[in-house]
C-alpha positions in Angstrom: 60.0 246.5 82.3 63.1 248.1 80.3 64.4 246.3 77.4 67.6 247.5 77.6 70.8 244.9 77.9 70.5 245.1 81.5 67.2 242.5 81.1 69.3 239.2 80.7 66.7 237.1 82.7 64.6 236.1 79.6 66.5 233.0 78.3 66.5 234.1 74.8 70.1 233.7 73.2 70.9 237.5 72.1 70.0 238.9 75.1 72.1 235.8 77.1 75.1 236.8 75.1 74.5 240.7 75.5 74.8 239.8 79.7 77.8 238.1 78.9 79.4 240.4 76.8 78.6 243.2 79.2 81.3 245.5 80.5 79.7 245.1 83.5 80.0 241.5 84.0 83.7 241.1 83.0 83.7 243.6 85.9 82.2 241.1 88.2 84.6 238.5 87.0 87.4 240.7 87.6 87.2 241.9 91.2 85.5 238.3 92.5 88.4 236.5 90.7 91.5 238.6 93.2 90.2 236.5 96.0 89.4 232.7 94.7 92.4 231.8 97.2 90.4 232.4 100.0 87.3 231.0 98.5 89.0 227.6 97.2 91.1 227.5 100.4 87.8 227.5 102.3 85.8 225.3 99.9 88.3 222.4 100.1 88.6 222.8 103.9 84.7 222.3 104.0 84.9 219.4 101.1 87.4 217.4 103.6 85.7 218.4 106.9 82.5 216.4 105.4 84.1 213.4 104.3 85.8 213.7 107.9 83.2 213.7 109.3 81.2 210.5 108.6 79.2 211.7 105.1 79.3 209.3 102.1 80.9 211.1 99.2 78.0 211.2 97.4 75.8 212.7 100.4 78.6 215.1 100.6 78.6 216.1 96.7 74.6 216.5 97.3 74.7 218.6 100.3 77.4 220.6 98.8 75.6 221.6 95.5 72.2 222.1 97.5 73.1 224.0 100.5 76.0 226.0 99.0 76.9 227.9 102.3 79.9 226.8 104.1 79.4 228.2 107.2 76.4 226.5 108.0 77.7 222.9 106.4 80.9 222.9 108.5 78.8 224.1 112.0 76.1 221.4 111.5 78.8 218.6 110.5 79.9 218.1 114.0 76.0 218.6 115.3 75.1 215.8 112.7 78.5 213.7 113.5 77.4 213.7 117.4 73.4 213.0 116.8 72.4 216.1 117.9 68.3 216.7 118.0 67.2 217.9 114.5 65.7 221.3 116.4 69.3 221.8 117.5 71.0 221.0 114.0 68.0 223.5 112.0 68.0 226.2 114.4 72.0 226.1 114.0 71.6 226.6 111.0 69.2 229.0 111.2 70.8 231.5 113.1 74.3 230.8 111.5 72.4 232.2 108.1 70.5 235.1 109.7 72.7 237.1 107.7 71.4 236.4 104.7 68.3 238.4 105.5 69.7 240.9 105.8 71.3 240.8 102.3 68.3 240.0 100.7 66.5 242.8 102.1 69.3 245.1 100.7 69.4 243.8 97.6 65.6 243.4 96.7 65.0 246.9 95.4 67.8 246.2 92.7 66.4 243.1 91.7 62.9 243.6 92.6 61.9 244.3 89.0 62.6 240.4 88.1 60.2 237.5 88.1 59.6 235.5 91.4 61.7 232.1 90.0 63.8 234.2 89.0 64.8 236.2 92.3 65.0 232.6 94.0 67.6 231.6 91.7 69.4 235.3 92.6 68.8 234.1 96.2 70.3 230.7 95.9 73.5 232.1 93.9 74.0 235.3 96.4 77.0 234.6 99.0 79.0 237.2 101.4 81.3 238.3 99.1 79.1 238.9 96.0 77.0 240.9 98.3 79.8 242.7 100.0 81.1 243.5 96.3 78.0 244.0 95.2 77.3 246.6 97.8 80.5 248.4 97.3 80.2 248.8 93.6 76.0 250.3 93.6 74.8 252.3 95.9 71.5 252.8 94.3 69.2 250.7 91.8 69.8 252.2 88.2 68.2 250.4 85.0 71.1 250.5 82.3 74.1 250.1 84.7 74.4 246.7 84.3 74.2 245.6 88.4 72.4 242.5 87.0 75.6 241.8 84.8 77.8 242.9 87.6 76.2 240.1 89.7 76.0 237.6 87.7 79.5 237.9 86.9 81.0 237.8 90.4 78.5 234.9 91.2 79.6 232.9 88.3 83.6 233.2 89.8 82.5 232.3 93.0 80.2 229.3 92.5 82.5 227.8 90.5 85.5 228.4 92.6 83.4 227.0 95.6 82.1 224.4 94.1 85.3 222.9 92.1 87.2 223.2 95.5 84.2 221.4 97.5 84.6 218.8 95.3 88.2 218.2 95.3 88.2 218.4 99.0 85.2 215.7 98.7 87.1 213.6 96.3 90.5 213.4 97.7 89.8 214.1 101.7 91.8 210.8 102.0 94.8 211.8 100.1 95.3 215.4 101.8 97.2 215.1 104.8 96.5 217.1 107.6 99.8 218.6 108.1 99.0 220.6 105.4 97.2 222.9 107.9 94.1 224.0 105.3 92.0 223.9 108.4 94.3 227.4 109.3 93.6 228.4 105.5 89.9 228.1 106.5 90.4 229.5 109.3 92.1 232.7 107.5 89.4 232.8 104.5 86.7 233.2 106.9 88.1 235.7 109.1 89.0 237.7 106.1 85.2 237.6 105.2 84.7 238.7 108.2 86.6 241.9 108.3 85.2 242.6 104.9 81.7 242.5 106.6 82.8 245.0 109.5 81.9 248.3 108.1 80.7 250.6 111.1 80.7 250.8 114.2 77.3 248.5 115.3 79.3 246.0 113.3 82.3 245.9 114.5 80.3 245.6 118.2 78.4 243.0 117.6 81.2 240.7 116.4 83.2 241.4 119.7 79.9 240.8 121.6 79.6 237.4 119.6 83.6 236.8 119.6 82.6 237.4 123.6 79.5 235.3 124.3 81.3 232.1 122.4 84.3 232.0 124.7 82.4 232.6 127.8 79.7 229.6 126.7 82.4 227.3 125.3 81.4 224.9 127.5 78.1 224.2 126.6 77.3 221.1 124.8 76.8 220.1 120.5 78.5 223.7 119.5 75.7 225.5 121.2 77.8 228.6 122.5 77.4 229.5 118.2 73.9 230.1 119.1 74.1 232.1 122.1 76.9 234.1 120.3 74.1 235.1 117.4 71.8 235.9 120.1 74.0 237.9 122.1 75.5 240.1 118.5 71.8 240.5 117.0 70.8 242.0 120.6 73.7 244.1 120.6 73.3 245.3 117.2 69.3 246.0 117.7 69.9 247.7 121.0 72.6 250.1 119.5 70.6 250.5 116.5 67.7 251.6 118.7 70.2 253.8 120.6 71.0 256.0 117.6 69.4 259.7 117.0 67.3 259.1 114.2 67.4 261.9 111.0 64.4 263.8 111.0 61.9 263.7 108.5 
């Protein structure tokens, strides 16, 4: 394994404060601090939802810090808030974070090189937008580059961000009023995310498809239509996928 500033994983203090120092990382900092708005808008609107919703603050503060993905705490809230089955409330989940496959399949061969504990932490800390930036920024794995640095500083910016928001929105759920219309915010965070995500055309088809298949299931009961909407984008995706001329050899 290279010894070069790029291995920060290590623990020991020099190299720590050689990952810190990078150029690389203040880069990470940089671009993942222009959009804490939407992050803290949407990490307070989940903080308050929860509280909302039933869950003790400190259930809240536990399942905030643990499960770290706000899409998936604000669809199982109302699954949990109604008694849904626990099949019901896991495979929500489940498909809501499907994604996230995905992104760790593209990211592996950058940090692949790493120990296993430490590629779970990687895991833990890796959310939309550090992969989307992420993405943008490397194309290919490089030693020396600093991607690890780059990471780690545009994850640092947005757990933080997340995380202090969550808990304000946790903390003070009674004393925001609703006319302050943060559920909109969320609403506007996430479909900014969103567009961030659409990047070609299979994209862009399967979040009509899934934009589609929700309205037309609406009706079905304990926020199953999100399921069917998954269903009916990962089909479309693999089905258009399948459809395109592959390069030869």
């Amino acid at each position: 394994m290279s010894r070069d500033r790029a291995v920060c994983h290590t623990g020991r203090v020099n190299q720590l404060s050689a990952c810190l120092s990078h150029p690389q990382f203040r880069a990470g900092i940089k671009e993942m601090a222009s959009i804490i708005p939407g992050i803290s808008a949407w990490g307070l609107v989940t903080g308050v939802a929860m509280v909302k919703s039933g869950m003790s603050v400190p259930l809240a503060l536990l399942m905030t810090f643990t499960v770290f993905a706000g899409g998936v705490q604000l669809v199982s809230l109302p699954l949990i808030a109604a008694g849904a089955p626990m099949w019901v409330i896991w495979a929500t989940a489940f498909c809501v974070n499907l994604r996230f496959v995905i992104f760790s399949i593209q990211m592996r061969p950058f940090f692949v090189r790493f120990p296993f504990r430490y590629r779970l932490m990687l895991g833990y800390f890796t959310a939309d937008l550090t992969y989307v930036l992420f993405q943008r920024r490397f194309k290919e794995p490089r030693v020396g580059e600093g991607q690890i640095e780059y990471f780690l500083g545009g994850t640092t910016v947005n757990w933080f961000s997340w995380q202090i928001s969550s808990v304000l929105g946790i903390v003070l759920s009674d004393a925001i009023p609703t006319h302050w219309g943060l559920q909109f915010a969320g609403v506007l965070a996430l479909l900014g995310l969103t567009c961030s995500l659409l990047t070609d055309r299979i994209r862009w088809v399967a979040a009509v498809v899934a934009g589609g298949a929700a309205v037309a299931a609406f009706a079905l009961p304990l926020r199953l239509n999100i399921l069917v909407a998954i269903v009916a984008a990962v089909c479309a995706a693999l089905v258009m996928e399948a459809a395109q001329p592959r390069e030869p050899s």
